[in-house]
C-alpha positions in Angstrom: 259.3 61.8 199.4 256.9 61.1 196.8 253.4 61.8 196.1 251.7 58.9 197.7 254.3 58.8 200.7 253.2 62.2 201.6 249.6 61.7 201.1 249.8 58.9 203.1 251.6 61.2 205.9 248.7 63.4 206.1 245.8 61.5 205.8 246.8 59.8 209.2 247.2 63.0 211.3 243.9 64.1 209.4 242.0 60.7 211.0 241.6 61.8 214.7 242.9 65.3 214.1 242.4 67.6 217.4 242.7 70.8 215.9 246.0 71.5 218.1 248.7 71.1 214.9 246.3 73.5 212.6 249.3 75.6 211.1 251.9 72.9 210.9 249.7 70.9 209.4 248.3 73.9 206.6 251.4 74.2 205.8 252.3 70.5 205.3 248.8 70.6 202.9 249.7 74.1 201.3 253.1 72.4 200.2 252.2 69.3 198.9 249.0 70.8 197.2 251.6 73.1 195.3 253.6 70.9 194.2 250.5 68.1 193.3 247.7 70.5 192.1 248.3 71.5 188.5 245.1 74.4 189.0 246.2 75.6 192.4 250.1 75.5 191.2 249.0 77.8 188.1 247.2 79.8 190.0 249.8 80.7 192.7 252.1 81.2 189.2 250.4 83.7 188.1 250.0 85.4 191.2 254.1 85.1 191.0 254.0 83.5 194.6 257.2 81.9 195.9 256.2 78.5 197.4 259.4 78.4 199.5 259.0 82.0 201.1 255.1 81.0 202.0 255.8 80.3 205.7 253.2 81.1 207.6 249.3 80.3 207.0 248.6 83.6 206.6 250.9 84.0 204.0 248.7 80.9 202.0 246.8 82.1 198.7 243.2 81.1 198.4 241.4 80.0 195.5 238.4 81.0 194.1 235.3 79.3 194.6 234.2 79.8 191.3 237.4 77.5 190.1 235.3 74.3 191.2 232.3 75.0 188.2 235.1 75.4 185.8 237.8 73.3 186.0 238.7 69.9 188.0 240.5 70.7 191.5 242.5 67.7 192.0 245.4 67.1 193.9 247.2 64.2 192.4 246.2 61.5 189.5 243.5 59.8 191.3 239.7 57.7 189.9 237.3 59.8 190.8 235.0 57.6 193.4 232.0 60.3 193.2 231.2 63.7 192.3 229.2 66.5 194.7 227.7 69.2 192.9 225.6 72.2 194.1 222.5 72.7 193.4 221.3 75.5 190.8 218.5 77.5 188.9 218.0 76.2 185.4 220.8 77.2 183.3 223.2 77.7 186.0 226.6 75.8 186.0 227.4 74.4 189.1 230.2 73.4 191.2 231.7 69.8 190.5 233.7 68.4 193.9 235.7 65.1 192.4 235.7 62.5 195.8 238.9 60.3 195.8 237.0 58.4 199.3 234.0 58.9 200.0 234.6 56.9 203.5 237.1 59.2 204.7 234.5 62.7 203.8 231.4 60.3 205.9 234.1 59.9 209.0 235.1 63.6 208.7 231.6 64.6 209.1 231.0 62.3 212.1 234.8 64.1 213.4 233.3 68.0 213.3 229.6 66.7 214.4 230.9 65.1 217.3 232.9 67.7 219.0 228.8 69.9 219.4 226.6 67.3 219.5 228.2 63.9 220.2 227.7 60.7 218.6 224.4 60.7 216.1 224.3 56.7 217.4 222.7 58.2 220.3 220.4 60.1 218.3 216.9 59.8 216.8 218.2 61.4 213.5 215.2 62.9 211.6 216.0 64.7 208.0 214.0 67.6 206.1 215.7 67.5 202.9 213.2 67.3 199.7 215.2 69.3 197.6 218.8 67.4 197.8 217.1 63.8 198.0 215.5 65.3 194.1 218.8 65.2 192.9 221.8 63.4 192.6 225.3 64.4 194.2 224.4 66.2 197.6 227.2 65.9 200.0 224.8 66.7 202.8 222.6 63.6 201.8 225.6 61.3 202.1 226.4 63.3 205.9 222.4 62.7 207.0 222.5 59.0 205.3 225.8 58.4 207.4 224.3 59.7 210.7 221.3 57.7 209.7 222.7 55.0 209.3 224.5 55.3 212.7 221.4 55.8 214.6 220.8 53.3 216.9 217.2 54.6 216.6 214.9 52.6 214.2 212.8 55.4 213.5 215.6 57.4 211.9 215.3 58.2 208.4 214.6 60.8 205.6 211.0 62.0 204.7 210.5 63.4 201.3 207.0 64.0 201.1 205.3 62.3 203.7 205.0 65.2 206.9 202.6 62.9 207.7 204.6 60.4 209.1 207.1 62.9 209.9 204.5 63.7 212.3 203.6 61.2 214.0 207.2 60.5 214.8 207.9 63.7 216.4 204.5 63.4 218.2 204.9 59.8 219.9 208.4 60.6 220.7 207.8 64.1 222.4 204.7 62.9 224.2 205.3 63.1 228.3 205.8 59.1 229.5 205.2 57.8 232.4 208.3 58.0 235.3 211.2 55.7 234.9 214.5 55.5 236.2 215.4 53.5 233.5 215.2 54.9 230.2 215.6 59.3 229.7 212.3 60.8 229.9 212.9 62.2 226.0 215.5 60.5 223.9 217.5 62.9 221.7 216.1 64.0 218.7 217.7 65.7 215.9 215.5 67.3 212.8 217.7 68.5 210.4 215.4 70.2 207.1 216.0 72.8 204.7 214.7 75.9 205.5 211.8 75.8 203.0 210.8 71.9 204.2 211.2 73.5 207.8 208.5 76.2 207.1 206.1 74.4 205.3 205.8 72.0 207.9 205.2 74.3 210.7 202.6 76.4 208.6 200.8 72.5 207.8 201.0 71.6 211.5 202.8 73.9 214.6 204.0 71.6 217.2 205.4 71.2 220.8 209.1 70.4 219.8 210.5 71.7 222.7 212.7 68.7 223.6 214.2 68.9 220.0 216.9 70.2 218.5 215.9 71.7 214.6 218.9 72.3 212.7 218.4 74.0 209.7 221.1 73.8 206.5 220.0 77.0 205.1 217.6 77.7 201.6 215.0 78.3 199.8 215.3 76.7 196.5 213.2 79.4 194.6 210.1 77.5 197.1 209.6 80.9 198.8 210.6 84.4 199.9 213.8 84.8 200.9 213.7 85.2 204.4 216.7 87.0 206.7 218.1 84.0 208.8 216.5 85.9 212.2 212.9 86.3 210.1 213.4 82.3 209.7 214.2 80.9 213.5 211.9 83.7 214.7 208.9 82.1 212.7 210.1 78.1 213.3 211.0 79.0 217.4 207.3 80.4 217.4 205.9 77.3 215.7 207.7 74.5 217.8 208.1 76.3 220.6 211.9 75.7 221.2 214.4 78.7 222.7 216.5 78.4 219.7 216.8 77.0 215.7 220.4 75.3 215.3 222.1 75.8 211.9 224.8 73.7 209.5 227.3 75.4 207.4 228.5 73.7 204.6 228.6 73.5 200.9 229.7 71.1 197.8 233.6 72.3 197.9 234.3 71.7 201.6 234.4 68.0 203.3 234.3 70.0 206.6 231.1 71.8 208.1 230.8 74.3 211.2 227.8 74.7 213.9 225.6 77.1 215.3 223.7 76.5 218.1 221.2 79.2 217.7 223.4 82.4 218.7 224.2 83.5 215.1 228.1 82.1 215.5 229.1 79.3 213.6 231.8 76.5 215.8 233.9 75.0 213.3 234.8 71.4 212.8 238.6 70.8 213.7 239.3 69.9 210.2 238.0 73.7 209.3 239.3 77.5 209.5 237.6 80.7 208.6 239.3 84.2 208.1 238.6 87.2 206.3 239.9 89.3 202.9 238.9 92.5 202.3 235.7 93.1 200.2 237.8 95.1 197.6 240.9 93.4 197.8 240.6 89.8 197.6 244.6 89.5 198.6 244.5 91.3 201.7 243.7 89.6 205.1 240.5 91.4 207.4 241.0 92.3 210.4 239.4 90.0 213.0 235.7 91.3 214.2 235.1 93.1 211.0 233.4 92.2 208.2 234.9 90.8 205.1 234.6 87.7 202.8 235.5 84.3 204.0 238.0 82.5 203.2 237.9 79.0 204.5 240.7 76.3 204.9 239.6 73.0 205.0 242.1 70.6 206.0 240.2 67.2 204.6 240.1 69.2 201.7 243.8 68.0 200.8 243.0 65.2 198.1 241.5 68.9 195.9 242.1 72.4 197.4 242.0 73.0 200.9 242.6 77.1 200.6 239.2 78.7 199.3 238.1 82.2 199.0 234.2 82.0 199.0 231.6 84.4 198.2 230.6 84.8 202.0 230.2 88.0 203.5 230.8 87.1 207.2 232.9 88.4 210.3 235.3 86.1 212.6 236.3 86.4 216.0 239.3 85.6 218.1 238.1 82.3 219.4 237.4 80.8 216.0 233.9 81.0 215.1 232.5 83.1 212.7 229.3 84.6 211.3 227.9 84.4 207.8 226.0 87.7 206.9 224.9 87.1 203.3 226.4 87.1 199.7 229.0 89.5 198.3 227.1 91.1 195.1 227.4 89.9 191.9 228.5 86.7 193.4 226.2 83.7 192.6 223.0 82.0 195.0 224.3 79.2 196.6 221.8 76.3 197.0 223.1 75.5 201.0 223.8 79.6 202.2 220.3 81.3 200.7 219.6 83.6 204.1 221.0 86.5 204.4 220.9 89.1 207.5 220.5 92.5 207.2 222.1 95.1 209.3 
């Protein structure tokens, strides 16, 4: 079968993918991304793995993280449509992500937000993000613009600067109405800010959000004090007065994000995976509930890498989710994963 016959294959189970075919389906990715990714293909050479003998996703190698601010991770000889990149201090390479469609990464997004949240058409869709609108290459721009976009709501939109108008937003749609069978009593509102945007606007002006849900993506951007993720919703769920701050995992070298809806566990997208390796051995699986560094398969991922070994400490449980509890040391500050928890 070749290349573009078995791209072809998976990219239509990968359209309305369940979740339900999740090792078949690694595997199907693991082989052709061997055989089709001159990077990953070198790299499981030199770790002297036998491709045909790799039958079980646990058995799959990841790749390191780092490999995306060094080299390009393709699978394939494909035009590059556009590029993410992380964000970074001065100085600081960051990580390139090549995009062979950027169509197919917007309805992947939609596919894991879905599954928590349903369809952002019924949302008012409100987004925090002055830091990745400053720059050029955010995947999580092209996600908000998407669900934006979407909206049925014509007040959806990004704010950059103006928390005025932010404001007043939030304020007329969270202001009690008069009874009516006819239309909800709050439509559903959706503020999703970086965590720095997040504070500053509920230091310039606390409100009554209660009928909100305030997802944050995680950082600081060098704005402020790193705060511990629990030090962060504490403050914003005394500001806005909601029972809980929701949170978005994601970064530049995954087309797949994961959840949390305030209890510290991250849901992933059906497209996504997390397990751990041990901190001192990068080759040797954690056990489940314990902490260890994540390693993530991303399924959509199959046009690059879909096996990689980040620099997240974290622990996973049994039924799939996982928590993040900060960085491994000496590992570098990722623009979307800044808070870490102590304990």
């Amino acid at each position: 079968m070749s290349y573009e016959q078995q791209r072809a294959g998976i990219f239509q189970k990968l359209k309305y993918f369940s979740g339900e075919t999740f090792d078949a389906l690694s595997l199907e990715v693991f082989r052709f991304q061997a055989a089709h990714n001159p990077l990953y293909k070198r790299f499981l050479a030199l770790l002297n793995i036998d491709i045909q003998q790799v039958k079980t996703v646990e058995a799959i190698p990841f790749l390191p993280i780092q490999f995306f601010k060094n080299y390009t991770v393709k699978t394939g000889d494909w035009p590059t449509q556009t590029i993410f990149t992380s964000s970074g201090t001065s100085g600081e390479t960051t990580s390139q992500h090549h995009v062979r469609d950027l169509d197919f990464y917007k309805q992947n997004t939609l596919h894991g937000f879905q599954p928590f949240y349903g369809d952002p058409a019924d949302w008012l869709v409100l987004a925090l993000l002055p830091s990745y609108l400053e720059r050029t290459g955010s995947s999580l721009v092209v996600m908000a613009e998407h669900f934006i976009k979407r909206s049925r709501h014509p007040q959806s939109g990004f704010f950059l600067n103006d928390l005025d108008k932010l404001v007043e937003i939030l304020q007329s749609q969270v202001a009690p109405r008069p009874p009516n069978i006819s239309i909800p009593q709050y439509p559903n509102i959706l503020l999703l800010g970086v965590s720095f945007a997040l504070l500053d606007l509920a230091e310039r002006q606390p409100l009554d959000l209660q009928h909100v849900t305030i997802m944050e993506t995680g950082g600081m951007k060098g704005r402020r004090r790193e705060l511990t993720r629990s030090e962060l919703h504490d403050t914003l769920k005394t500001a806005f007065n909601v029972p809980a701050i929701h949170s978005e995992y994601g970064m530049t070298e995954l087309f797949s994000q994961a959840y949390s809806s305030g209890d510290g566990l991250f849901r992933p997208a059906p497209t996504l995976r997390a397990s751990t390796r041990e901190i001192t051995d990068p080759l040797t699986p954690q056990q489940p509930g314990k902490t260890g560094i994540l390693n993530l398969i991303d399924l959509a991922n199959f046009d690059t890498c879909s096996f990689i070994a980040t620099d997240d400490l974290g622990r996973v449980f049994p039924d799939g989710s996982f928590e993040v509890l900060g960085r491994a040391d000496n590992s570098d500050v990722r623009g979307c994963n800044l808070l870490v928890d102590k304990g």
